[in-house]
C-alpha positions in Angstrom: -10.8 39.7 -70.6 -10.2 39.9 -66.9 -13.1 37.0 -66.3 -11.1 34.3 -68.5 -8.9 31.7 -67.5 -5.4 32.0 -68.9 -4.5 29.0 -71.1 -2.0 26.7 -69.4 -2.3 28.0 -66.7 -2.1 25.3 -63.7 -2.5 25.4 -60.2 -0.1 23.8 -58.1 -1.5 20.8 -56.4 -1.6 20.3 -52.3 1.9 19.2 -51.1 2.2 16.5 -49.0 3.9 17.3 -45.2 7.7 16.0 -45.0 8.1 13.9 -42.3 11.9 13.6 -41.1 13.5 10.3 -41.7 15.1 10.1 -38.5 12.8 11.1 -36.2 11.1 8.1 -37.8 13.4 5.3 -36.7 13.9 7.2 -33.4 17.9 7.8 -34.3 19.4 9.6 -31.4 22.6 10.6 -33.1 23.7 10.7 -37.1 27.3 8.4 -37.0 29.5 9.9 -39.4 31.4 7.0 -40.5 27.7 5.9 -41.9 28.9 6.9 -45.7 25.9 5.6 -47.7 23.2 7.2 -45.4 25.4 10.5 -45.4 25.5 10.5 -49.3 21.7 10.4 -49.8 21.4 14.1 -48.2 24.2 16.0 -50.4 23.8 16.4 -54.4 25.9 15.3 -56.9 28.6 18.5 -55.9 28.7 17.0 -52.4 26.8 20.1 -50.9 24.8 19.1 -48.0 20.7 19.9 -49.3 18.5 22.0 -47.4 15.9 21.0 -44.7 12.9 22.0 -46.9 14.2 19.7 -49.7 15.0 16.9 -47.4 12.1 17.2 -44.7 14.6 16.9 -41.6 13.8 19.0 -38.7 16.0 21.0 -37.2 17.8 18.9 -34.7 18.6 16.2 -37.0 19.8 18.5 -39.6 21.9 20.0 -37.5 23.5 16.4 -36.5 23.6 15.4 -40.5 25.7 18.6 -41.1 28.0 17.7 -38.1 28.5 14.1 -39.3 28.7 15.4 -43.1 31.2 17.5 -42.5 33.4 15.3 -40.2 33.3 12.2 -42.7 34.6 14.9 -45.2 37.4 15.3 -43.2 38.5 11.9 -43.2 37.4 11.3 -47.0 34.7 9.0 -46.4 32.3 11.8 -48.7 33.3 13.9 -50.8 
C-alpha cells in the first residue's frame, strides 16, 4: 500500500520567477493620477493585491500602495 501512487494525485509544476513590471520599464515613481495602471493591481473590491500575486518588489509596491491610496482619496479608484 505505502509503495503506490495515489490516483489523481498531481504534482505541482515549476513556477516561473515574477519579474516586477516596473522595475522593467525603469519607472522611478508610481503617479497616482495614472487610474488605468492603478486598477490593474487591486481586485474587483478595490483592495490593493499582494506582492507575491503581482510580482512587484518591494520598493515599487510600496509606491503602488502610496499612489493607490491617494487616487482613492480624490475618487479616481475606488
Amino acid at each position: 500500500m505505502q509503495g503506490q501512487k495515489r490516483q489523481g494525485a498531481r504534482r505541482r509544476s515549476a513556477a516561473k520567477p515574477k519579474v516586477c513590471r516596473f522595475c522593467e520599464a525603469k519607472v522611478n515613481y508610481i503617479d497616482f493620477k495614472d487610474a488605468e495602471t492603478l486598477m490593474k493591481f487591486q481586485t474587483e473590491n478595490g483592495k490593493i493585491m499582494p506582492r507575491r500575486i503581482t510580482g512587484n518588489c518591494l520598493n515599487h509596491q510600496k509606491m503602488l500602495a502610496v499612489a493607490v491610496k491617494r487616487a482613492r482619496i480624490i475618487a479616481l479608484v475606488y
